[in-house]
C-alpha positions as CSV (number, residue, x, y, z in Angstrom):
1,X,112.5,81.8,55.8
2,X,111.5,85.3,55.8
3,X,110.3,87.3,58.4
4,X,106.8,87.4,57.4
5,X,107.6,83.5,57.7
6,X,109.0,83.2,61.3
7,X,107.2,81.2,64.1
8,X,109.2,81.2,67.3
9,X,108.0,78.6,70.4
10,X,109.7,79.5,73.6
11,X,109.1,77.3,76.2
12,X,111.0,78.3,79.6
13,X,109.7,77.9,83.8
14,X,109.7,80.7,85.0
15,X,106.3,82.8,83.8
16,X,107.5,86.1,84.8
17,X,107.7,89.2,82.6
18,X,111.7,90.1,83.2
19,X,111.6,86.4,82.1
20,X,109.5,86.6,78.9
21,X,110.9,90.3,78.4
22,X,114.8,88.6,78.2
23,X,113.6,85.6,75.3
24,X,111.5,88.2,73.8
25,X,114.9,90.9,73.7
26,X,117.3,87.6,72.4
27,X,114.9,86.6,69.6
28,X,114.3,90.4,68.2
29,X,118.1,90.9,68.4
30,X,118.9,87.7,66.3
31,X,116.1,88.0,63.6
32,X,116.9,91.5,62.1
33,X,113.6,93.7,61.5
34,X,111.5,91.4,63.5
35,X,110.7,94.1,66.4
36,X,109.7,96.8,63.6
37,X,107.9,94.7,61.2
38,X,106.1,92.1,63.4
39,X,102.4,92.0,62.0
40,X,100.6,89.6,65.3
41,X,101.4,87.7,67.4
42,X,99.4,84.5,69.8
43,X,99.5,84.1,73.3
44,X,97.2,81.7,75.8
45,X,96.4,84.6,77.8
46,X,99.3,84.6,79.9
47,X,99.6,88.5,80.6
48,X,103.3,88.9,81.7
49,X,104.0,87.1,78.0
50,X,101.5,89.5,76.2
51,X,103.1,92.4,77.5
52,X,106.8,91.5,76.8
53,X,105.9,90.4,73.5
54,X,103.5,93.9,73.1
55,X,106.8,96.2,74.3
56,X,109.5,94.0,71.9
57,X,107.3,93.6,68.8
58,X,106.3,97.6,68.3
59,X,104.0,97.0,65.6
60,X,102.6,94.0,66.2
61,X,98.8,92.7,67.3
62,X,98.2,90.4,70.1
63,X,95.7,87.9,69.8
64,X,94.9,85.3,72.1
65,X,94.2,81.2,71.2
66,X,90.7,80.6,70.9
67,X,91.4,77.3,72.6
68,X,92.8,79.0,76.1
69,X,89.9,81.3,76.8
């Protein structure tokens, strides 16, 4: 699977952003290229997530689920 391929689902308990920040750090730094060549990425709104994923996935677009607005 390439990286124009990858889908990651993280689930964890904690919603905060050092949370979110720390899964977002472990997958970039395992999938080589991912936090330069990231085209979008889906959230349900949840801000602390949108932000970590915004700061680790420099090139990326956020868009939120149609079905959490």
């Amino acid at each position: 699977m390439g990286i124009d391929q990858a889908l990651f689902l993280l689930l964890h308990h904690s919603k905060s952003k050092q949370t979110y920040k720390k899964i977002v750090d472990e997958v970039t730094a395992a999938t080589k290229g991912l936090a330069q060549n990231a085209k979008g990425f889906i959230t349900d709104g949840e801000v602390a997530l949108h932000e970590s994923l915004k700061e680790g996935l420099i090139t990326a677009r956020g868009l939120r689920c149609f079905a959490h607005f």
